[in-house]
C-alpha positions as CSV (number, residue, x, y, z in Angstrom):
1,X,0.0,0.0,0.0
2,X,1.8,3.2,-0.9
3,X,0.6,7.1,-2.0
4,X,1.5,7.8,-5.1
5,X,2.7,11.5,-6.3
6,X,4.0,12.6,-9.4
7,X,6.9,14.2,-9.8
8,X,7.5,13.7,-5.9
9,X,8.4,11.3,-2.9
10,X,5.3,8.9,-3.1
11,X,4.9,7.0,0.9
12,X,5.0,3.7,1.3
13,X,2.5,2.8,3.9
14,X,3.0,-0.9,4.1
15,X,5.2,-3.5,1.8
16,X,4.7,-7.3,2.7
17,X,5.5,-10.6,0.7
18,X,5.8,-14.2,1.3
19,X,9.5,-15.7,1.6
20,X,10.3,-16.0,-2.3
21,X,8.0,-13.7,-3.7
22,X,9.8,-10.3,-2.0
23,X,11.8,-9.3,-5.5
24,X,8.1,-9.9,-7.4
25,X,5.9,-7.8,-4.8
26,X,8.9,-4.9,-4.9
27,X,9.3,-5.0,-8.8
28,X,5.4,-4.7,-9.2
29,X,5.3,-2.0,-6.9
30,X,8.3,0.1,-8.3
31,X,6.6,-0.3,-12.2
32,X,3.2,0.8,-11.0
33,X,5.4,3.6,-9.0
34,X,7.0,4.5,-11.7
35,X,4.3,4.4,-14.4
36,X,2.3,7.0,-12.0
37,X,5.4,9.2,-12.5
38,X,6.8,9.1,-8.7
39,X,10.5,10.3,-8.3
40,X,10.9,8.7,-5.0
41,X,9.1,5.7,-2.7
42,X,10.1,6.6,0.4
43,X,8.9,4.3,3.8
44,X,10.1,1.8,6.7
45,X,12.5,-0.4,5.6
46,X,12.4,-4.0,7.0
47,X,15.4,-6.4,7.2
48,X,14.1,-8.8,4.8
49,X,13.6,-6.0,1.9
50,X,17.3,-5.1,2.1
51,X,19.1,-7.7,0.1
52,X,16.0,-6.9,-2.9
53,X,16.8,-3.4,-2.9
54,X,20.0,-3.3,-3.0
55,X,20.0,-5.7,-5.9
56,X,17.8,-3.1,-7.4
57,X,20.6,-0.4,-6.9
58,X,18.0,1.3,-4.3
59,X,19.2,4.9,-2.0
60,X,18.4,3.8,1.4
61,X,19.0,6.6,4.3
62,X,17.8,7.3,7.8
63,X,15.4,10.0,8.1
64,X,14.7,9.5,11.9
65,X,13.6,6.5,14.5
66,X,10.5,5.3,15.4
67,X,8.9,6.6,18.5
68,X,7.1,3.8,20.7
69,X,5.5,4.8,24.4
70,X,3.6,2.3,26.5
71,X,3.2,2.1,30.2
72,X,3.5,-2.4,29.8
73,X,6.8,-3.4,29.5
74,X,6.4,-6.7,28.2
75,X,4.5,-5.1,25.6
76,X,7.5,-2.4,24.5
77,X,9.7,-5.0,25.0
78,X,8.0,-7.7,22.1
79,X,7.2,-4.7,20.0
80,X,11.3,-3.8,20.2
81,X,12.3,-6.7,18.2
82,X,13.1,-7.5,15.0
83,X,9.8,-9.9,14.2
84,X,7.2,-7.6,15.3
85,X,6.0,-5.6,12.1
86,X,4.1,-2.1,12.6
87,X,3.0,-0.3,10.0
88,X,1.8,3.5,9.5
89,X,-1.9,1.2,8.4
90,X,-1.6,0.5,12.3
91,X,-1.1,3.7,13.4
92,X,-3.6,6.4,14.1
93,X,-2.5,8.9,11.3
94,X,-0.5,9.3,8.0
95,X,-0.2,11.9,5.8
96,X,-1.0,11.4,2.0
């Protein structure tokens, strides 16, 4: 699920695939990126995306770090490693 903008950054809300099918979910979504005339996908980028995008010659940078608050540790604590997955779909707000 992504935003698309022409001529500009289009967000990337949420990118998921089963184990085999990453480099087909990420070429489908760059060609329909592209097609639409973004410049840019920018988003969250999850371990098992990096070996796919870097065969694709993809710009990765850090923009900033997630910010998580809860008051139930064990909760902060599952949600802190690497096999949880939250996306901006779970959140409360994104902007188009």
């Amino acid at each position: 699920a992504y935003l698309p903008r022409r001529a500009a950054a289009s967000r990337l809300l949420h990118l998921a695939a089963p184990d085999g099918q990453v480099e087909d979910v990420l070429g489908e979504l760059v060609d329909d990126a592209m097609s639409r005339g973004s410049t840019v996908l920018a988003g969250r980028l999850e371990p098992n995306l990096d070996a796919a995008l870097r065969r694709r010659g993809a710009v990765m940078g850090f923009a900033r770090e997630p910010v998580l608050h809860t008051r139930d540790s064990e909760l902060g604590a599952a949600l802190a490693t690497g096999s949880s997955l939250l996306t901006q779909l779970d959140g409360e707000w994104f902007v188009a």
